[in-house]
C-alpha positions as CSV (number, residue, x, y, z in Angstrom):
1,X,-112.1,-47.5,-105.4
2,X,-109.2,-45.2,-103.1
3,X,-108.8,-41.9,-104.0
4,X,-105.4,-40.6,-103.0
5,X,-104.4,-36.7,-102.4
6,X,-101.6,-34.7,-102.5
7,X,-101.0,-30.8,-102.1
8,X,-101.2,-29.2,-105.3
9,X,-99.0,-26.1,-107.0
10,X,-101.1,-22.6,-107.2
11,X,-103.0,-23.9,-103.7
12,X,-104.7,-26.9,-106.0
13,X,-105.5,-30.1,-104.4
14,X,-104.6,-32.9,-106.5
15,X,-106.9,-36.3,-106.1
16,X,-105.4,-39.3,-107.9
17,X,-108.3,-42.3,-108.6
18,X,-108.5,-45.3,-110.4
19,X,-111.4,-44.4,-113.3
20,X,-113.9,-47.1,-114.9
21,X,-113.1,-46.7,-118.7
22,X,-117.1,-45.8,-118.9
23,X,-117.7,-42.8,-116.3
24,X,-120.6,-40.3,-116.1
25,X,-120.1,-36.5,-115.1
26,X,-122.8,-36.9,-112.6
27,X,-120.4,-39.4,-110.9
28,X,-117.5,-37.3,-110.9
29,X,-119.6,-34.5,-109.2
30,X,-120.5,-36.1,-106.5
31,X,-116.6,-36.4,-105.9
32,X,-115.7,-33.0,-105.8
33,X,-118.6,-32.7,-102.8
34,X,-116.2,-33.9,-100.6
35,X,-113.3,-31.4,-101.4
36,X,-112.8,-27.8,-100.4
37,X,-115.7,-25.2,-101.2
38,X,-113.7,-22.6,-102.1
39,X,-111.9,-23.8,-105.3
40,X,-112.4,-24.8,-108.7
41,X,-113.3,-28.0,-110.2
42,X,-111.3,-29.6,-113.0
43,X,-111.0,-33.4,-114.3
44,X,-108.2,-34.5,-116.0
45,X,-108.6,-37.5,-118.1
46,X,-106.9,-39.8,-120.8
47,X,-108.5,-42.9,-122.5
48,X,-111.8,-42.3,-120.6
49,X,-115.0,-42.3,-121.9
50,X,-117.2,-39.7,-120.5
51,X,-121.0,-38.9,-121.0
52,X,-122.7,-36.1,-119.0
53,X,-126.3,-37.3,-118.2
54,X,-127.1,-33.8,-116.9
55,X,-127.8,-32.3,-120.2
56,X,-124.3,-30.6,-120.2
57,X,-125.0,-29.2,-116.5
58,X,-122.3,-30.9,-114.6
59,X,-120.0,-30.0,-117.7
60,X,-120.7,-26.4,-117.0
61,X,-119.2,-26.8,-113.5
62,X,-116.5,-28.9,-114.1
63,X,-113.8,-28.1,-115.9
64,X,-112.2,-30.6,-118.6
65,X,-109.4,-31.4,-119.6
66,X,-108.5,-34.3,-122.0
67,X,-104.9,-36.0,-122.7
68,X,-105.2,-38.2,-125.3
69,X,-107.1,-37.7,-128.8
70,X,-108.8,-40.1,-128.8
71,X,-110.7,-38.4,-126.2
72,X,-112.6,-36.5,-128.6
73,X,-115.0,-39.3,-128.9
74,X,-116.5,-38.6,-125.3
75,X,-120.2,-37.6,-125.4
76,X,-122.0,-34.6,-124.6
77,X,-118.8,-32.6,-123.4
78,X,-116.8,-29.5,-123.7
79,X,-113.2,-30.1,-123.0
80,X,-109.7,-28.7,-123.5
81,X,-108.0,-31.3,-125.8
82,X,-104.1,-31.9,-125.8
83,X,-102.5,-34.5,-127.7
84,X,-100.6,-36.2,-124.9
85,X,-98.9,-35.5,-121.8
86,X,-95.9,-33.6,-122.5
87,X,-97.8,-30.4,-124.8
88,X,-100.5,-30.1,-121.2
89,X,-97.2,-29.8,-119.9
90,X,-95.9,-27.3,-121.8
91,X,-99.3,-25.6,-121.3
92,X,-98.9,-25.5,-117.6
93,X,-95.6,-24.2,-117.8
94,X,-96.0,-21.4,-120.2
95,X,-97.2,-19.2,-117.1
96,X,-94.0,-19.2,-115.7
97,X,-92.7,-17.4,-119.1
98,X,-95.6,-14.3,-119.4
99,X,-97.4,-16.8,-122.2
100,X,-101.4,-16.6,-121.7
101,X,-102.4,-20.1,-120.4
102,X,-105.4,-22.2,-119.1
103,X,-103.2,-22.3,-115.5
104,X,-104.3,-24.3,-112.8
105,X,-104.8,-22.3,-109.8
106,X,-106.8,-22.6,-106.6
107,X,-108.5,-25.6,-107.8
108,X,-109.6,-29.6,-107.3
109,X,-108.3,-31.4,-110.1
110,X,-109.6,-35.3,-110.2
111,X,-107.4,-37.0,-112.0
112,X,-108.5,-40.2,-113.6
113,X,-104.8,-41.8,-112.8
114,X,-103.2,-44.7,-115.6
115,X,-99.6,-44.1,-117.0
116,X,-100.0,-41.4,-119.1
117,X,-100.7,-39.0,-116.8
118,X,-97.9,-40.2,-114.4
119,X,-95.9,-36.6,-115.7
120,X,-99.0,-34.5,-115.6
121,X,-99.4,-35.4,-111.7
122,X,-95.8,-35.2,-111.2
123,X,-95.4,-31.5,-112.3
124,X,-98.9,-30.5,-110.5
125,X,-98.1,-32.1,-107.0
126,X,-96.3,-29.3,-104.6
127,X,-94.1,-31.3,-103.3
128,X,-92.2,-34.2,-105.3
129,X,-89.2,-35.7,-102.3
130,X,-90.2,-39.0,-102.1
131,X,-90.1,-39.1,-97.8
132,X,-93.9,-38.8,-97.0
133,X,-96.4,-38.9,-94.4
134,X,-99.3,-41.5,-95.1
135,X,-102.4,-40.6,-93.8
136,X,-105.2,-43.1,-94.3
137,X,-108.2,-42.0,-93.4
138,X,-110.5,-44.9,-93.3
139,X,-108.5,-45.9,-90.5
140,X,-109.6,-42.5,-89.1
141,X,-112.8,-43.2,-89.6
142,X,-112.8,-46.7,-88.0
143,X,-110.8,-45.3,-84.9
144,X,-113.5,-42.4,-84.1
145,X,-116.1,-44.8,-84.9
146,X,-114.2,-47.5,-82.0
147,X,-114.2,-44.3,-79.2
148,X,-118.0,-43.6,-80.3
149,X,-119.2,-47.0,-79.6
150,X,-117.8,-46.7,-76.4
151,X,-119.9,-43.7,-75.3
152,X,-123.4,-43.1,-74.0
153,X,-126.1,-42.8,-77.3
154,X,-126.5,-39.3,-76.1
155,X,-122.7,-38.3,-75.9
156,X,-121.6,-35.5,-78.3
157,X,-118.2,-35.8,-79.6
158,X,-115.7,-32.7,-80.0
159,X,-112.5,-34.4,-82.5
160,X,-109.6,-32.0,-82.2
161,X,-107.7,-30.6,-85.5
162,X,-105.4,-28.1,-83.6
163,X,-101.8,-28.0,-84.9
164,X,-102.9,-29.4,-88.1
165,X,-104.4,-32.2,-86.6
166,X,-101.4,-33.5,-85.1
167,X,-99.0,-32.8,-87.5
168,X,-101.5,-34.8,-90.5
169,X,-103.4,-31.7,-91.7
170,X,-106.3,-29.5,-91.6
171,X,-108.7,-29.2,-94.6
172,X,-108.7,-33.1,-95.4
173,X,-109.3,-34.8,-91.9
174,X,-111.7,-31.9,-90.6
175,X,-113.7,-33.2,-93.9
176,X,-113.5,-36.7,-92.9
177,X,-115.1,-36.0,-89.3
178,X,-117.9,-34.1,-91.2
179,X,-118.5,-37.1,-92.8
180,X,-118.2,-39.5,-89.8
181,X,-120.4,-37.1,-88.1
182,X,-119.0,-35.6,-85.2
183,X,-120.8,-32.9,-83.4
184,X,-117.9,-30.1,-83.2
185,X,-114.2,-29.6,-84.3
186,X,-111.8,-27.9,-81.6
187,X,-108.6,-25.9,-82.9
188,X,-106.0,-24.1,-81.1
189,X,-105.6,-20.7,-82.8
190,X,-108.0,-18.9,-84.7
191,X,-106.4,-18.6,-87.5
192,X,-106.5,-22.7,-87.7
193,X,-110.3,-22.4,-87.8
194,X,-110.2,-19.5,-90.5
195,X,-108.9,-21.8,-92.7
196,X,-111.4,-24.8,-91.6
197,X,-114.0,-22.2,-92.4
198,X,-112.3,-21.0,-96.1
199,X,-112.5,-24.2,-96.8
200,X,-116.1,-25.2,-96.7
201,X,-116.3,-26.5,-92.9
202,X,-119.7,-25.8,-91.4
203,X,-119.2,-28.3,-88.4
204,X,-119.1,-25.6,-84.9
205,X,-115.3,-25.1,-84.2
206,X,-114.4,-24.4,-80.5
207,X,-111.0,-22.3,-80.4
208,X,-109.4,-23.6,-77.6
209,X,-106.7,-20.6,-76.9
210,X,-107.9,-17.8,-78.0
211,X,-106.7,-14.6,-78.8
212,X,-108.0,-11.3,-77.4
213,X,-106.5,-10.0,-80.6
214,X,-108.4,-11.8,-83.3
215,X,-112.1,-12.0,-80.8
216,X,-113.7,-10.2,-83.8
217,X,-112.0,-12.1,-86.7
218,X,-113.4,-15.4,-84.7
219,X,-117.4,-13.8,-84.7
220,X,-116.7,-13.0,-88.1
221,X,-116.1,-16.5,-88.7
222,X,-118.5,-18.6,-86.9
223,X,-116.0,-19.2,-84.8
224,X,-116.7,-20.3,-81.2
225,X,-114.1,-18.7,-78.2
226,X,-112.9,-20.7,-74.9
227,X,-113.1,-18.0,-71.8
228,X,-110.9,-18.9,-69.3
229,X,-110.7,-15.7,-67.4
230,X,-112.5,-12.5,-67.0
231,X,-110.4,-10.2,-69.1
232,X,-111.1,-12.7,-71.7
233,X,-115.0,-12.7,-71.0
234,X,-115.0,-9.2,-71.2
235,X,-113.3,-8.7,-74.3
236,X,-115.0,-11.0,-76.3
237,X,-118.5,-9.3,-74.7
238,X,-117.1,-5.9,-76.1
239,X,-116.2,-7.6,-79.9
240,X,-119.6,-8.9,-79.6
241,X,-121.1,-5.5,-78.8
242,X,-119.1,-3.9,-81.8
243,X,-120.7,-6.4,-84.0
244,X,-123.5,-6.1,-83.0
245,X,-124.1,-9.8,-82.1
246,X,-126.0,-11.6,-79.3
247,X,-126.3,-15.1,-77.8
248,X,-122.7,-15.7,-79.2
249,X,-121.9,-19.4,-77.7
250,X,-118.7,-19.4,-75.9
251,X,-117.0,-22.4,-73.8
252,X,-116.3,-21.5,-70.5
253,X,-113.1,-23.5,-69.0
254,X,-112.7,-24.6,-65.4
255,X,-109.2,-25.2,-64.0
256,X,-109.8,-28.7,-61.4
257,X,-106.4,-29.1,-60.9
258,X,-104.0,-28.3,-63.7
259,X,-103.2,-25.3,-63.1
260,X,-102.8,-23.4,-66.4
261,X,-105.7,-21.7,-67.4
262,X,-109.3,-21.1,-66.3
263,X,-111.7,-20.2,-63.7
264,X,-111.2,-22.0,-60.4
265,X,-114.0,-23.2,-57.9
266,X,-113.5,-20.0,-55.6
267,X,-114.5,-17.8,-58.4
268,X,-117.5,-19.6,-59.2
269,X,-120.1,-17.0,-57.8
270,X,-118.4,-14.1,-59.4
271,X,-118.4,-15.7,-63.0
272,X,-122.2,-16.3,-62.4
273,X,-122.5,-12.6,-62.1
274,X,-120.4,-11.7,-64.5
275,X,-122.4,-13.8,-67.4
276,X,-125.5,-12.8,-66.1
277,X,-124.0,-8.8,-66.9
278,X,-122.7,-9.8,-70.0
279,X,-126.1,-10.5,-72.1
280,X,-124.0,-11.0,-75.4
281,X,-122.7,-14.5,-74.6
282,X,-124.4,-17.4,-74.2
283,X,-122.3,-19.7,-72.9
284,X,-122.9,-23.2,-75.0
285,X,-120.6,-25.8,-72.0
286,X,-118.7,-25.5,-69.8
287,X,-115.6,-28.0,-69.3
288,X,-112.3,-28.9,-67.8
289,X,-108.8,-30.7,-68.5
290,X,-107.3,-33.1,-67.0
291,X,-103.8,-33.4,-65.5
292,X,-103.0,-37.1,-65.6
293,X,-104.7,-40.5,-66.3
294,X,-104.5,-41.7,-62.9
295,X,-106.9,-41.2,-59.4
296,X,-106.0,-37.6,-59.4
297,X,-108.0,-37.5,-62.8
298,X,-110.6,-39.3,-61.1
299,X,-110.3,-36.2,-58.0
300,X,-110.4,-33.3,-60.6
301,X,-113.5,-35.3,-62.1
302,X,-115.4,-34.9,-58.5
303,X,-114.4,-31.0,-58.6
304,X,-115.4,-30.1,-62.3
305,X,-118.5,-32.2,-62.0
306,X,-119.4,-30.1,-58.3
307,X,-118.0,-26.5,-59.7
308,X,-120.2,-27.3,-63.4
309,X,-123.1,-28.3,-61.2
310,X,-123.4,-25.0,-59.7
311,X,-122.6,-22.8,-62.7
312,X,-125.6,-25.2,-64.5
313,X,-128.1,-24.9,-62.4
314,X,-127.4,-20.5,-61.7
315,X,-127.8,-20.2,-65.6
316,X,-131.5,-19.7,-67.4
317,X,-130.7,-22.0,-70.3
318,X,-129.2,-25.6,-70.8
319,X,-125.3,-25.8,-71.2
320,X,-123.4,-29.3,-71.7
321,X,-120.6,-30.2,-69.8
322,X,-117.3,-32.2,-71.2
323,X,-113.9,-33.3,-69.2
324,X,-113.1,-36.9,-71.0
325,X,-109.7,-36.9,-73.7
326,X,-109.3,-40.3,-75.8
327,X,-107.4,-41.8,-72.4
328,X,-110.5,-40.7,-70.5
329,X,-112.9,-42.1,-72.7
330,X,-110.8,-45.6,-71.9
331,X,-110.3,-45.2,-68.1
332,X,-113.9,-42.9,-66.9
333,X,-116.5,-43.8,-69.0
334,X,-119.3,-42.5,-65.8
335,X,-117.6,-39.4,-66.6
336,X,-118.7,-38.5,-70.0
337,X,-121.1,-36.1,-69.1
338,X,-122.5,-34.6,-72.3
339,X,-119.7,-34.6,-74.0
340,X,-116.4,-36.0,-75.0
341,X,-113.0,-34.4,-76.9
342,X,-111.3,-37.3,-78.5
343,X,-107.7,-36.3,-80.0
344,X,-104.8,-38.5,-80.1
345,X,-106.9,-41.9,-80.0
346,X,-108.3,-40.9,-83.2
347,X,-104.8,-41.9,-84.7
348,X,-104.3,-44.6,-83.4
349,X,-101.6,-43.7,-81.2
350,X,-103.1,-44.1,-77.7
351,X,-101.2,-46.6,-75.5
352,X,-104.3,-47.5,-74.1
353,X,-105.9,-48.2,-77.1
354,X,-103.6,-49.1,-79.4
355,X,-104.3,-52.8,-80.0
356,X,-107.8,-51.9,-80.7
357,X,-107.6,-48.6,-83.0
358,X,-105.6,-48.7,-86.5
359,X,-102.7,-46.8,-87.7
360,X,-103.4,-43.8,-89.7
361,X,-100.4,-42.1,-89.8
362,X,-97.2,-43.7,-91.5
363,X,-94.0,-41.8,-92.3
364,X,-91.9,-43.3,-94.8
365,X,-89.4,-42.6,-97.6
366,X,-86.9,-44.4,-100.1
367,X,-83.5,-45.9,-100.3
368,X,-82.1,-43.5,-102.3
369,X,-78.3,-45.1,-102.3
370,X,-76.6,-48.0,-101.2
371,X,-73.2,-48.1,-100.4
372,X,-70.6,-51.1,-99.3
373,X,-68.6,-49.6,-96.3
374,X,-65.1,-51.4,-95.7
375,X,-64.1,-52.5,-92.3
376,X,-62.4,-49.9,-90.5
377,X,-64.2,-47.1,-92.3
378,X,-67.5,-44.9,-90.8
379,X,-70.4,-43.3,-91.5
380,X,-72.0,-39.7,-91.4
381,X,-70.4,-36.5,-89.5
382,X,-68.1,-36.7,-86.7
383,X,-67.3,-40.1,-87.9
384,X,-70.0,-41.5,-85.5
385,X,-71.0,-44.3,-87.5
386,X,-68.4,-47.0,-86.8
387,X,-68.6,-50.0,-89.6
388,X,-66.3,-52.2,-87.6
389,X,-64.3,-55.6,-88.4
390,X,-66.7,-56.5,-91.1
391,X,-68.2,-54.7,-94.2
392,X,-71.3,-53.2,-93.7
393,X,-74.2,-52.1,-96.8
394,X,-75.6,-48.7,-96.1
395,X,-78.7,-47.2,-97.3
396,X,-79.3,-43.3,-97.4
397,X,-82.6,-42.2,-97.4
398,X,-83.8,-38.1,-98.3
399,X,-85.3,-37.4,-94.0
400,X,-83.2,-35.6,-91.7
401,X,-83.8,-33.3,-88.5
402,X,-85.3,-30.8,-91.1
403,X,-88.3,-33.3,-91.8
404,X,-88.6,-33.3,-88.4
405,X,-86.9,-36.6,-87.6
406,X,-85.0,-35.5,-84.2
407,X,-81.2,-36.2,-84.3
408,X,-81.4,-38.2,-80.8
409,X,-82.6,-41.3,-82.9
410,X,-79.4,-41.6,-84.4
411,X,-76.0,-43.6,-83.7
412,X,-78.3,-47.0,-83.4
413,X,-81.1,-45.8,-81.2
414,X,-83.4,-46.9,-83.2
415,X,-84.3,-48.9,-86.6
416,X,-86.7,-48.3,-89.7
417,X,-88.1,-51.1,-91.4
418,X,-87.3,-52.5,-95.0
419,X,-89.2,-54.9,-96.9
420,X,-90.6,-56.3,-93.3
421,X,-86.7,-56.1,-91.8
422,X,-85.5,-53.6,-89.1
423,X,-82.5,-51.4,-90.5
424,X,-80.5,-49.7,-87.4
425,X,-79.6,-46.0,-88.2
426,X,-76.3,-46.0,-88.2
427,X,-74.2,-42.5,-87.5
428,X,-75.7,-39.1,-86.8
429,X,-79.0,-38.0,-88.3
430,X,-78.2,-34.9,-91.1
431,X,-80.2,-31.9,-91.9
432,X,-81.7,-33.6,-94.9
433,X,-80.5,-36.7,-95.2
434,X,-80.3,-40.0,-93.1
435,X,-78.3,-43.4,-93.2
436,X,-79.4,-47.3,-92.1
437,X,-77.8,-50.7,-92.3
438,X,-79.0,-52.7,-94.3
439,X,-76.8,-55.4,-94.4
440,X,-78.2,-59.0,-95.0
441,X,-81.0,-57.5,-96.0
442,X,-82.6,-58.1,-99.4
443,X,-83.2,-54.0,-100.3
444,X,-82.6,-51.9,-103.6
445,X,-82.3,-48.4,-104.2
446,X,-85.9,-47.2,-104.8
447,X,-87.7,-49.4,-101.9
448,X,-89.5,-47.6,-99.7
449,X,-88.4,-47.5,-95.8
450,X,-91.1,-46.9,-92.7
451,X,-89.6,-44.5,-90.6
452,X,-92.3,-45.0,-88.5
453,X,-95.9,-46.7,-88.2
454,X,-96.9,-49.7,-87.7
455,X,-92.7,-50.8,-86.7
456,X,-91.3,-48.8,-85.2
457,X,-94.7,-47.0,-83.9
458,X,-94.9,-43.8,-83.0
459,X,-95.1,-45.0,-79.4
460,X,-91.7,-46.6,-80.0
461,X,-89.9,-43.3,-81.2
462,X,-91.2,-41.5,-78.2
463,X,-90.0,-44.0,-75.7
464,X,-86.8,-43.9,-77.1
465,X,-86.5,-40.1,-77.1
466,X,-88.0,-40.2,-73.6
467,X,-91.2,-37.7,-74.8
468,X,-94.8,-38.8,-76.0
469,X,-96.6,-39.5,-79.3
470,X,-97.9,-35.9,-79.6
471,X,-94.7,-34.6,-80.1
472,X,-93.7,-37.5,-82.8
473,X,-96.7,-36.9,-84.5
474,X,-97.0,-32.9,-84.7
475,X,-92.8,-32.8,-85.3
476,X,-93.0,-33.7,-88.7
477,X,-92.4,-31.0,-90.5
478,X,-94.3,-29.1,-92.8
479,X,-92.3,-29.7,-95.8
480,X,-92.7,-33.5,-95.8
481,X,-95.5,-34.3,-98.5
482,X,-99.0,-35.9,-97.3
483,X,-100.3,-37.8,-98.8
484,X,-104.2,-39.0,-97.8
485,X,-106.4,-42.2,-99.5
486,X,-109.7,-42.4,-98.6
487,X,-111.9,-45.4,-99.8
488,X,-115.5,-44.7,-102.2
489,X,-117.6,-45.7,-99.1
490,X,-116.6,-42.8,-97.7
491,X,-117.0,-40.5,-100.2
């Protein structure tokens, strides 16, 4: 069974699944375990039988609502009944007009997908363009699972989900690490681990660039600081004092040789002394970043592992130590220390991995148009799409520079793929909208087109802009749907 979701209107989350014609509420419970805490739980269902083997006790908690009347012949449960798609429609909209209305709102709904729901799911996802970024997350799971196998039994893992996980979200792949059962999350901002937290996340979150700002907002959260200097370490001692908290883990960075943040060998002694003063904090590891994947890696490795011995051995209590990213994990494995953070491997983007790791993210869309383009004629603003001696078919597809797909990749720089053919883009990239040639190839309006994933990979549109996967991945903009399946075995 693959359960596939989708942002939801009100702040809903919408999961999509394939239902047995026989289910039990029990069943469906379990389901909603694996969503966020902080909302509602409704099923919507149509030709289903349902019992509730509870004694009505998963019915209390779940919220029912039948399409179909023939529905009514479900066992043991209280649900709202409508006669067929179009009146819960009607239902749903009747907010919009002042009219008192069972609205969804903040709130899982499980919908047990077949064809009459198809409208119902339409009008209750957020966003309905067709261009979409594909996030599977078994693939996630199998990735983290490759980088874990390669690490000491001992070896914690830290996954990062800062910028929204690379551009593929927050709530829904910080739930799939819980389950995979990593030890700790790591998030830029705090306000990316206020909404891990909202959410129902209990794993430790590290906030990698804190804000001396929000310190107290972060303790109020459960939320754990990285110190990189001593304004920082005294600030976060003071919002600890104010709240009256002690022991409050922090992660104390050491800068070996990149230069941007944190505390260098030289200031090693004074550091000591200043968390010895500062009996609020208890720092929880200590760790560095590296510059490069090459042998001045390996040099900064040697310096954090000398500075880190020092700082370990002057403190009372025992603190882990971590320096390895995915690339590290490929190329230092004698460096792993006690811990590793594993980011952009996870997605199977690495280009040291990526013959052994899965894709999980895909970004795709539709044809949306086809045209036939005389000779002579062109394509797209300024004319820059020149069709030449012979006729060309064009395809327009809804992604543009607005989605995120950067305008540099137009005028043939690079192809998408339909039905298992490359299709150059041919003239400049628009705000919203984008045009490939598809001549010779056998393509309808309606098919769908990878923009990138498995051809081109994400590897492939970064080499051609002359940047790096990261910036592929996290450029995709926020108003581009996701959409996330996720197998039964993991759920």
């Amino acid at each position: 069974m693959q359960f596939k979701i989708t942002q939801g209107i009100n702040n809903c989350t919408i999961i999509c699944y394939k239902a047995d014609k026989n289910a039990d509420l029990t069943t469906v419970a379990k389901i909603f375990k694996h969503f966020p805490k902080n909302k509602k739980q409704t099923l919507i269902f149509s030709d289903l039988s349902l019992i509730d083997s509870t004694d009505g006790n998963a019915n209390r908690k779940i919220r029912l609502v039948a399409v179909n009347g023939n529905c009514k012949n479900s066992q043991n449960i209280n649900a709202d009944f409508y006669a067929d798609a179009d009146e819960l429609i009607k239902n749903i909209d009747a907010k919009k007009n002042g009219i008192d209305s069972k609205f969804f709102n903040c709130e899982n709904i499980l919908i047990a997908d077949n064809s009459a729901l198809k409208p119902v799911i339409e009008r209750l996802e957020l966003k309905s363009r067709p261009t979409a970024f594909e996030i599977n997350l078994d693939s996630l799971a199998y990735n983290i699972n490759y980088f874990r196998k390669k690490l000491n039994p001992a070896t914690k893992m830290l996954c990062m989900t800062k910028a929204n996980s690379y551009g593929t979200g927050n709530y829904e792949i910080a739930c799939l690490m819980q389950i995979a059962g990593v030890d700790c999350l790591g998030v830029a901002a705090t306000d990316e681990g206020v909404i891990l937290r909202k959410s129902g996340i209990k794993l430790p979150v590290i906030v990698l660039t804190p804000e001396i700002d929000n310190m107290e907002l972060m303790i109020r959260y459960n939320l754990e600081p990285e110190i990189h200097n001593f304004r920082s370490l005294k600030s976060f001692d003071e919002a600890c004092k104010k709240l009256n908290r002690y022991a409050y883990p922090v992660h104390i960075k050491i800068n070996s040789g990149m230069n941007r943040q944190g505390f260098t060998a030289e200031q090693t002694d004074e550091l000591i002394n200043a968390i010895s003063k500062y009996k609020r904090i208890k720092v929880r590891s200590v760790f560095t970043h590296l510059a490069t994947a090459d042998n001045y890696a390996l040099e900064q490795l040697k310096r954090f592992d000398k500075t880190s011995a020092k700082l370990k051995a002057a403190l009372p209590y025992n603190i882990m130590r971590h320096a390895l990213n995915s690339i590290g994990i490929e190329m230092f494995p004698d460096y792993q220390f006690d811990m590793v953070r594993l980011g952009i491997g996870m997605y199977g983007i690495s280009e040291f991995a990526c013959n052994k790791t899965e894709i999980v993210g895909k970004l795709t869309s539709v044809i949306t148009q086809i045209e036939e383009i005389p000779a002579g004629e062109a394509v797209g603003y300024g004319r820059e799409g020149i069709i030449g001696k012979e006729a060309k078919t064009i395809g327009v597809i809804p992604i543009g520079y607005a989605d995120g797909l950067n305008r540099r990749l137009g005028k043939g720089k690079t192809y998408f793929t339909v039905n298992g053919k490359k299709a150059p883009v041919i003239g400049n990239i628009c705000m919203d909208l984008c045009m490939i040639d598809i001549t010779g190839i056998d393509a309808k309006e309606g098919d769908r087109v990878e923009i990138f994933g498995n051809s081109p990979t994400a590897i492939d549109i970064a080499k051609t802009l002359e940047t790096i996967s990261y910036e592929v991945f996290t450029g995709v903009a926020e108003r581009v749907k996701r959409i996330y399946t996720i197998s039964d075995n993991l759920i």
